[in-house]
C-alpha positions in Angstrom: 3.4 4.1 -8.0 0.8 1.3 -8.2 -0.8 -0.8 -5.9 0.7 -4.2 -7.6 4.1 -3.3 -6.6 3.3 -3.9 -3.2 1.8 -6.8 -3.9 4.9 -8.5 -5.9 6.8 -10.0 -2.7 4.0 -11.5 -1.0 2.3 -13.4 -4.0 6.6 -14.4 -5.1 7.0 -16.2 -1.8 3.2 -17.6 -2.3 3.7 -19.3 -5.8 7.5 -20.1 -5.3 6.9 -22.1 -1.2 8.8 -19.7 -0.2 7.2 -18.5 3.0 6.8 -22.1 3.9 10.3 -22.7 3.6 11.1 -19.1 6.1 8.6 -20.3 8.6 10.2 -24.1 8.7 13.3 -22.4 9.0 12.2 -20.2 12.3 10.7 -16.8 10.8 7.6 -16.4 12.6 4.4 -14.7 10.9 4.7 -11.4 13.3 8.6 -10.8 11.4 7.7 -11.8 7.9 5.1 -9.1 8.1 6.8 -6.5 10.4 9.7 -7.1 7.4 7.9 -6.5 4.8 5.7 -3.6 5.7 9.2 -2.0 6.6 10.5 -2.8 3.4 7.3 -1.2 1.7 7.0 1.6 3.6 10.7 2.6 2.7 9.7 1.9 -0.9 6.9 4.4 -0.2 8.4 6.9 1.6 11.0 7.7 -1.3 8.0 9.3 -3.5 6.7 11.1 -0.6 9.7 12.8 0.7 10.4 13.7 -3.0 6.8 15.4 -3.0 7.0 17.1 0.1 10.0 18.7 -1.1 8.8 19.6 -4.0 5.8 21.3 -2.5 8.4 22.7 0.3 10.1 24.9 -3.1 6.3 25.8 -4.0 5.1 28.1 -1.4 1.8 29.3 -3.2 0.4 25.0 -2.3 1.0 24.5 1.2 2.9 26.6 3.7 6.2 24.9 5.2 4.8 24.7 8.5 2.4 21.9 7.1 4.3 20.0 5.3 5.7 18.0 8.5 2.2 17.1 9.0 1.2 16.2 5.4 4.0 14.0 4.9 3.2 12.0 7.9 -0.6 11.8 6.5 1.2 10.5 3.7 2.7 7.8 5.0 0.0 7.1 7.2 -2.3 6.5 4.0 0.0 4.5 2.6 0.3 2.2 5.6 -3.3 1.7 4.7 -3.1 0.8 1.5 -0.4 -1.3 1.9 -1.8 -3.4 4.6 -5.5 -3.7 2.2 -2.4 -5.2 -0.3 -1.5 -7.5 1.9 -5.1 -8.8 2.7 -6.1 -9.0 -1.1 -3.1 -11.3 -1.7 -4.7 -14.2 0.4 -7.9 -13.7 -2.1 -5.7 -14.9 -5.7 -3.1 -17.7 -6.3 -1.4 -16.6 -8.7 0.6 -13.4 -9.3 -1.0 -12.2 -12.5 -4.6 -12.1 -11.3 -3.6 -9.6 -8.5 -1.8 -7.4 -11.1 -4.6 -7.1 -13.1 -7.4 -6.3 -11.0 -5.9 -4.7 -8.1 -6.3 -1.6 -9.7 -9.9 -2.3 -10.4 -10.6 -3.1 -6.8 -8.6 -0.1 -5.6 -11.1 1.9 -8.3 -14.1 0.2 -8.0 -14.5 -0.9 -4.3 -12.2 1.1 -2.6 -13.3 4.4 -4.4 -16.8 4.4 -6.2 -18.4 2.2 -4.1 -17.8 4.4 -0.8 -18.8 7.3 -2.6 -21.8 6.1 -4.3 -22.6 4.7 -0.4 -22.6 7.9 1.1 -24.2 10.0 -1.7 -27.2 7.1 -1.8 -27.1 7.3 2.3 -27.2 11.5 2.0 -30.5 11.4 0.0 
């Protein structure tokens, strides 16, 4: 599952006027979001249940009393990511920019760059 998915709805509504149109028509900022994060996170949490049970019938990765916890670290990650989604769709205008170089920032600046951050700070 990759980052751009999440990013689909929001940059839609964006190009098309669409969330112009739902906030003339009474949909307030606090529901659009509350709506889509909901709608995301039930998106997301088909792949997660689907790995926690496949770990749950693999007893040599995780025993079952953790997998409770691990899915809710799971989701709670994804929460995450999904909300950085959200903020780096205010950054492009168009659809297709975010597509392509969501993954980069995900990689790049999200990743490497911490890393490289603490391994320069640790030395």
């Amino acid at each position: 599952m990759t980052a751009g998915l999440f990013a689909f709805v929001p940059m839609a509504e964006k190009k098309n006027g669409l969330r112009q149109m739902m906030n003339m028509s009474g949909l307030t900022s606090i529901e659009y979001f509350t709506g889509l994060m909901l709608g995301d996170l039930t998106i997301y949490s088909i792949p997660c249940t689907v790995l926690s049970i496949m770990i749950y019938l693999l007893p040599q990765i995780m025993d079952a009393c953790f997998i409770a916890e691990f899915w809710i670290c799971y989701m709670l990650y994804g929460a995450a990511i999904i909300n950085i989604v959200y903020i780096f769709t205010h950054w492009y205008t168009e659809p297709d920019q975010i597509y392509r170089s969501i993954s980069l920032l995900f990689t790049f600046g999200l990743t490497i760059l911490p890393i490289s951050l603490s391994i320069w700070a640790a030395w």
